[in-house]
Each structure stands twice: as C-alpha cells, then as structure tokens.
VMD Tcl script that draws the C-alpha trace (Angstrom):
set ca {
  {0.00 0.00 0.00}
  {1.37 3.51 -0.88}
  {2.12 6.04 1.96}
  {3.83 9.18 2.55}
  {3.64 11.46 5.56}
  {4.05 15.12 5.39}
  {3.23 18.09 7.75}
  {1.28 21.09 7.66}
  {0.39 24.06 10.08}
  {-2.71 21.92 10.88}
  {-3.85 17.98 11.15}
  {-6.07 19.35 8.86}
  {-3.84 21.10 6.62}
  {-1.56 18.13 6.16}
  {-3.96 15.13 5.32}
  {-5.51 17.28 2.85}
  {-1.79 18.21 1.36}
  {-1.44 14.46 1.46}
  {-4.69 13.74 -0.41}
  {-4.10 16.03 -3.01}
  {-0.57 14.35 -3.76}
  {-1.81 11.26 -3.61}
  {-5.08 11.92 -5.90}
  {-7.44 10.00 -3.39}
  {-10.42 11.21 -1.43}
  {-10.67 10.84 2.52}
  {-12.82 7.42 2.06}
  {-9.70 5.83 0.40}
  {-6.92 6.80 2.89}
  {-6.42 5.96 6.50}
  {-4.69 8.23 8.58}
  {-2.35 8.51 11.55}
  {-1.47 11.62 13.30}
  {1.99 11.49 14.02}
  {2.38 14.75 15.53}
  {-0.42 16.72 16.27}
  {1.23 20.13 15.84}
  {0.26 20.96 19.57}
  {3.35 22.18 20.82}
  {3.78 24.61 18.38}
  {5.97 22.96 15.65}
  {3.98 21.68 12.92}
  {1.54 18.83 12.28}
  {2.67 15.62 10.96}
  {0.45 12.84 9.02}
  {1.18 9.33 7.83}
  {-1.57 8.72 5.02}
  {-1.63 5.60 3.47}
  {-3.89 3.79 0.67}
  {-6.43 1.16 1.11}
  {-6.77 -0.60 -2.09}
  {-10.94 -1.33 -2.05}
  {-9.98 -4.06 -4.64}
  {-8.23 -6.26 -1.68}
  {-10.28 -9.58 -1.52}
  {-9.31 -9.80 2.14}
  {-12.74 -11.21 3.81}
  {-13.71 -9.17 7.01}
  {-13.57 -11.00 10.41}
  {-16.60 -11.40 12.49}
  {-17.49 -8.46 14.69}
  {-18.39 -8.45 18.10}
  {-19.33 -6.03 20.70}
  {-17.23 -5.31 23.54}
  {-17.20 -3.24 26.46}
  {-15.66 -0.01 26.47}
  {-12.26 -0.94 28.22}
  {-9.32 1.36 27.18}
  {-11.18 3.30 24.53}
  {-13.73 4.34 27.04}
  {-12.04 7.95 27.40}
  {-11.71 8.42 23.64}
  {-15.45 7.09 23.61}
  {-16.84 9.45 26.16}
  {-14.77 12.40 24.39}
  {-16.04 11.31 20.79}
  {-19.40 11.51 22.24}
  {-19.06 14.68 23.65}
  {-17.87 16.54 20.99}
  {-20.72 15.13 18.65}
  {-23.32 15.91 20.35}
  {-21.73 19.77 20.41}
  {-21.41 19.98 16.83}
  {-25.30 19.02 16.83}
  {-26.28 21.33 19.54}
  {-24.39 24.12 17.21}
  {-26.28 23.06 14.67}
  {-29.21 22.84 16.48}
  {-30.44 19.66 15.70}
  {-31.70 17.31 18.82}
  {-30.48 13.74 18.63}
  {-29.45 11.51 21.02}
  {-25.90 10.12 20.42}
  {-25.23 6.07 21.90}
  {-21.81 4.91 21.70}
  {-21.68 1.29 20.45}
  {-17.61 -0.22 20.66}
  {-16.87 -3.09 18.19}
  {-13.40 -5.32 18.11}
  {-12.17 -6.44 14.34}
  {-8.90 -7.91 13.34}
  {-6.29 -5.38 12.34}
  {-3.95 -5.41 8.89}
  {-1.34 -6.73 11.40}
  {-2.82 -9.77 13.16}
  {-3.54 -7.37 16.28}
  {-7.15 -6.14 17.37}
  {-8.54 -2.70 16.88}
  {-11.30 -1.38 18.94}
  {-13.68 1.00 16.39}
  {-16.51 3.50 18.18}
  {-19.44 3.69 16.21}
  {-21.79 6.55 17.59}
  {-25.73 6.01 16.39}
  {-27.25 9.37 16.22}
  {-30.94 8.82 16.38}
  {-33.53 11.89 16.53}
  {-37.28 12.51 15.90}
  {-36.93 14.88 13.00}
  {-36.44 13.07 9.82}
  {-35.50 16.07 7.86}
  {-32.97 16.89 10.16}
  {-31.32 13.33 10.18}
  {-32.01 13.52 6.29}
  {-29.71 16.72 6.19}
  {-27.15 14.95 8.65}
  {-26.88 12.43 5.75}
  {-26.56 14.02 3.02}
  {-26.87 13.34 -1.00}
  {-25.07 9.94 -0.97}
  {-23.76 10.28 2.00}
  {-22.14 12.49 1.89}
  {-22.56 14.95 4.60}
  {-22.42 12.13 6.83}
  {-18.95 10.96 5.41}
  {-17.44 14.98 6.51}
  {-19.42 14.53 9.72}
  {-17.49 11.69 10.39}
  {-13.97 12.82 9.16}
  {-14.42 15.89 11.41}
  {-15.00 14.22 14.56}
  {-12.10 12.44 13.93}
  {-9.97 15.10 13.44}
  {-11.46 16.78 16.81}
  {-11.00 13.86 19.12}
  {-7.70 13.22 17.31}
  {-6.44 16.79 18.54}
  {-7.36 15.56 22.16}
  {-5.78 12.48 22.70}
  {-2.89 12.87 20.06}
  {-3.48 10.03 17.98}
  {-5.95 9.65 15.06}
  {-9.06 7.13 16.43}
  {-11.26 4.88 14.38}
  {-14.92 6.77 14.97}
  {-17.61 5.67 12.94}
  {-20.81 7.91 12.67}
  {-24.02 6.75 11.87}
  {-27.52 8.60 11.51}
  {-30.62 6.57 12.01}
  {-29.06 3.25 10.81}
  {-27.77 4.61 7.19}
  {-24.87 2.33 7.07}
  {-26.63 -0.50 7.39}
  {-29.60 0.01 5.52}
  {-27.19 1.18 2.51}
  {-25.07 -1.87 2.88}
  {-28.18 -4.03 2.20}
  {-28.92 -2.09 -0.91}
  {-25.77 -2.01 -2.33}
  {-25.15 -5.61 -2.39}
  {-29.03 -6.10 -3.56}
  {-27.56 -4.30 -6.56}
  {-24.60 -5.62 -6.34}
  {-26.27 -8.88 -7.29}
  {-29.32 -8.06 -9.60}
  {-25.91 -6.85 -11.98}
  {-24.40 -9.76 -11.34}
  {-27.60 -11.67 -12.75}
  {-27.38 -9.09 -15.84}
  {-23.92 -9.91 -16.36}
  {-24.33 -13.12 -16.66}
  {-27.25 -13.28 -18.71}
  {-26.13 -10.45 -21.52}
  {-22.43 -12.06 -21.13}
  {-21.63 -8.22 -21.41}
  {-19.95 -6.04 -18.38}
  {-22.02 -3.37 -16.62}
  {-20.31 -0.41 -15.23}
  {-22.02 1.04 -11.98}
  {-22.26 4.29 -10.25}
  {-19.59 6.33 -8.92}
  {-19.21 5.30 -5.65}
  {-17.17 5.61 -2.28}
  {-14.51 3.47 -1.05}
  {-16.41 2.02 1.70}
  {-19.09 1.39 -0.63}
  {-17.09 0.08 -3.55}
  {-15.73 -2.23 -0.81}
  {-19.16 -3.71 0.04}
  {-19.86 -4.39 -3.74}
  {-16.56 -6.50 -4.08}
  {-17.11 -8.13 -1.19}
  {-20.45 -9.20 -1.96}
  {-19.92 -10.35 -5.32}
  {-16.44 -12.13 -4.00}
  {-17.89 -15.40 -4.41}
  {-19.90 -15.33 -7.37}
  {-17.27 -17.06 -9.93}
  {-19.63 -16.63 -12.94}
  {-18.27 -13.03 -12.44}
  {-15.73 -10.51 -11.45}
  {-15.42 -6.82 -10.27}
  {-12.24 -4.18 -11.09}
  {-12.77 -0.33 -10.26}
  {-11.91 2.13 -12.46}
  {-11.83 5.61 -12.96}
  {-10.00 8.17 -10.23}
  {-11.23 10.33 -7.65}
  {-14.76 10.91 -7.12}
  {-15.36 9.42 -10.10}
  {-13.85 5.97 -9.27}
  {-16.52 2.90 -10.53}
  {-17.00 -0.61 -10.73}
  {-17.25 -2.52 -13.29}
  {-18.93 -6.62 -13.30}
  {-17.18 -8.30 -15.69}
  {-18.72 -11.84 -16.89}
  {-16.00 -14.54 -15.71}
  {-13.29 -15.16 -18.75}
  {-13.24 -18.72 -19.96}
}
mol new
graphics top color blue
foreach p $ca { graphics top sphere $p radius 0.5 }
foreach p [lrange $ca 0 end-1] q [lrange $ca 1 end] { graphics top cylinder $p $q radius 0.2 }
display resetview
C-alpha cells in the first residue's frame, strides 16, 4: 500500500496536502497523526492507501465493552453531540464499541456513535446526498477527538441506521448486476461510488465465480465494473 507522511500548520492542513498528492479522497486513505502540531511545531500525518480491490474477507465483529477506549469514547461523544447542539439539531448520540482484526494480526477497537432523533429532515440533512454529509461529519469528529488524545481514532458515525440500511442495498444491486452480467455475457459499469461502498460491492460479489469486479476511474469518479467470468 502507498504512503507518505508530510506536515502542515494543521492535522487538517496536512492530510488534505497528502490527499491532493496522492489523488485519493478521505474514504480511500487511513490516517495517523503522528504529531499533532500541539506544541507549536507543525503537524505531521502518515496517510496511506487502502486498495478497495483487496479480496481480504472481514472477520466477524463483536461487541465489547468499552475498556481502554472508554475515554476516547466518552470524548467522541461529547464533541458530537456539540457539533449538533451548534447546529441545532436534537439527537441523542449512543456509543456502540466493536473489536475487528487489524492489517497486522492485532485487534482494533472501532466507536461507532448512532445518532438517532425525531426529526427526519434533520437526520435527512445529517446524511446528506449519498452520504455524503455524513462521510465529513465523520472525518471531522475524527480530526477533533484526534487533537485531544494525540493520535488519530477509528470513529464511525451513523444517523438513524444509514450504514446498514445502505449496505443491504448495495449488495441487492450488487447482485441483480451480477444476474445481468451473466445473462447479456456483457460487463455493466455502476455508479460512482465511495470506497467504503465500492468495498461492500466486491465483497459481496467475492464469491460469485460466474463473475468478477475491477474499479476504475480516479477520484470521485472511481466505478465498478462486473465483468462476466473469462473462460
């Protein structure tokens, strides 16, 4: 996986330095914070690649108490339900901590916060077109907390179960494409999508060997494309 770290008067500053150079959007990176810029020398970043193509199958995830991350949860928390408040938008925010497998055989601990609220409109705007207002939600947050406890967490924000109900319909399309695929033996190219959700699509099509998926394109405008399986 590429990398490069490079510093900036701000966390902020620097990761979007480092996203420019690379030509990749904040759903395709992850990022550390080596130095947070705190003590009044500049900010440092490590931003590296994560190729949505890899075929690596996700672990099963379980809850877990909130051991050592339950400062960084309590602080995430927090400072979301702030930002709302300034927004003025009333939601409740519930912390939910879930253990995966890391890309090094250790365990990482990820904080999802569910923001539930009675005004749909309101959670509609918290979402965004595509997602998108969620996905800067989400990559501010981090960047707040991040400034607090000097490292870059892994906070997760959800708005009235969004994820999970766009998960479901991306890999129902994922395989009604598949079934065109295989029946006009001709490839389909699909929507522009995010990394996360490019991710979902290759995963759930992983299987299928009467097909096969390849993104394409750069940016924003990165794509997958079902190919029917070569004989």
């Amino acid at each position: 996986m590429k990398s490069i770290e490079i510093s900036a008067r701000t966390v902020a500053e620097a990761v979007e330095l480092a996203l420019a150079q690379l030509g990749k959007d904040r759903d395709e990176v992850a990022i550390a914070v080596l130095d947070a810029g705190e003590s009044g020398d500049e900010a440092l970043v490590r931003v590296t690649v994560v190729d949505d193509d890899e075929e690596s199958s996700p672990a099963p995830v379980g809850t877990v108490a909130a051991s050592g991350g339950a400062e960084v949860q309590e602080i995430a928390r927090t400072i979301l339900e702030e930002l709302l408040q300034r927004m003025d938008i009333h939601a409740y925010v519930t912390p939910v901590v879930t253990r995966v497998p890391g890309q090094k055989g250790d365990v990482e601990e990820t904080i999802t916060l569910h923001v539930e609220g009675a005004d749909e409109e309101a959670m509609g705007l918290l979402i965004g077109r595509r997602g998108e207002t969620l996905r800067s939600l989400q990559f501010l947050l981090n960047l707040l907390v991040s400034r607090r406890v000097q490292k870059w967490p892994q906070i997760v924000v959800d708005v009235g179960n969004y994820r999970q109900r766009r998960q479901e319909s991306l890999e129902g399309l994922a395989r009604r494409m598949a079934e065109r695929v295989r029946q006009t033996g001709r490839p389909i190219m699909l929507e522009p999508m995010a990394a996360y959700e490019r991710r979902i699509v290759h995963l759930a099509l992983r299987e299928d060997k009467t097909i096969y998926t390849e993104s394409t394109g750069e940016g924003e405008n990165r794509k997958i494309v079902i190919y029917p399986a070569k004989q």
